[in-house]
C-alpha positions in Angstrom: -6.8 -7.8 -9.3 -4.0 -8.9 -6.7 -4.4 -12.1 -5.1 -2.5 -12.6 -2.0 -3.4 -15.5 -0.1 -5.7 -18.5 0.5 -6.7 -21.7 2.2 -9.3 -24.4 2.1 -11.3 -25.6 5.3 -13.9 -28.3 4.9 -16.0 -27.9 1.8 -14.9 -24.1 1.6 -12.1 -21.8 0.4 -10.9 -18.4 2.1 -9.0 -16.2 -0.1 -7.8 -12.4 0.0 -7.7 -10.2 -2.7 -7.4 -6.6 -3.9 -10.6 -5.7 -5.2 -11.3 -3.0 -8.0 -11.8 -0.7 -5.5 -8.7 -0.9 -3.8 -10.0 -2.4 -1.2 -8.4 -5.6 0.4 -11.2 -8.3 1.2 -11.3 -11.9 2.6 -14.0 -13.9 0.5 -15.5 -17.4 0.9 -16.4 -19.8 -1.6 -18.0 -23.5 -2.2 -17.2 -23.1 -5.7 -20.5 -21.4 -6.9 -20.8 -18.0 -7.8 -23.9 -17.9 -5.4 -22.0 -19.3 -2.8 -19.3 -16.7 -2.8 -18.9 -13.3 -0.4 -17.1 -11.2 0.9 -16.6 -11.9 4.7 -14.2 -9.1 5.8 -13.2 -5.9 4.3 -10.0 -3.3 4.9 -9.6 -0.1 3.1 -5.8 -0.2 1.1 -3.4 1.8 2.9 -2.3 4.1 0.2 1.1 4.6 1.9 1.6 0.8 1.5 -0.3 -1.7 -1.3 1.8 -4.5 0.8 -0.6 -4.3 3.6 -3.2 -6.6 2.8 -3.7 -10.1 5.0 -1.6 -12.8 4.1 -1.2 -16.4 5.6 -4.6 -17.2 5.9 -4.9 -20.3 8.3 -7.9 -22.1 9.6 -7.8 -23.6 12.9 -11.3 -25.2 14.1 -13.7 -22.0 14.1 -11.1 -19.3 13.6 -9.9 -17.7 10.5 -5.8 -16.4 11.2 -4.1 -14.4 9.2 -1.2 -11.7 9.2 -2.3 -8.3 8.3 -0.4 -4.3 8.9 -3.2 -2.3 9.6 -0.8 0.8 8.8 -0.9 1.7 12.8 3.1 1.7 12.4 3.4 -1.8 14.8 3.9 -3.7 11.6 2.3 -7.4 10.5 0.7 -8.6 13.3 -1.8 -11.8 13.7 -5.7 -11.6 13.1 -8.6 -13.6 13.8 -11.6 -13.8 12.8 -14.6 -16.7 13.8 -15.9 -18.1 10.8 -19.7 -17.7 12.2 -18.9 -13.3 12.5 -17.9 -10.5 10.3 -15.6 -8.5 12.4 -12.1 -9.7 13.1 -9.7 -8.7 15.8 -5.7 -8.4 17.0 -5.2 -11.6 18.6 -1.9 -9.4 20.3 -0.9 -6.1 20.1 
């Protein structure tokens, strides 16, 4: 399973990955296997593996990363608050 990117805040790590379903998730972690989740999820472009987020930065409550959505803009920077499961373009 692809890993593509990660970064640790606090007592936490954020990581995306390519799951067997060819999805492309963000998941959370303390370590534990009970304290790991998914947090976000984005179907795989199938015109495009490269696609998934990448750069995964934390900055106070916000999660960044870069991410092509397949819209035909290209990469273009994500957030998403820690605290809620649905992230957004911070610019189009």
């Amino acid at each position: 399973i692809p890993f593509s990117s990660s970064v640790v805040a606090g007592d936490r790590l954020y990581f995306a990955l390519q799951t067997a379903w060819d999805d492309t998730e963000i998941f959370v972690t303390d370590g534990t296997v009970a304290g790991t989740r998914a947090i976000t999820s984005f179907p795989r472009n199938p015109r495009d593996p490269h696609l998934a987020p990448s750069d995964l930065t934390v900055v106070g409550d916000q999660l960044y990363f870069s991410m092509d959505d397949g819209s035909g803009v290209g990469r273009e920077l994500w957030r998403r608050p820690l605290d809620v499961t649905r992230p957004v373009i911070t610019s189009s």
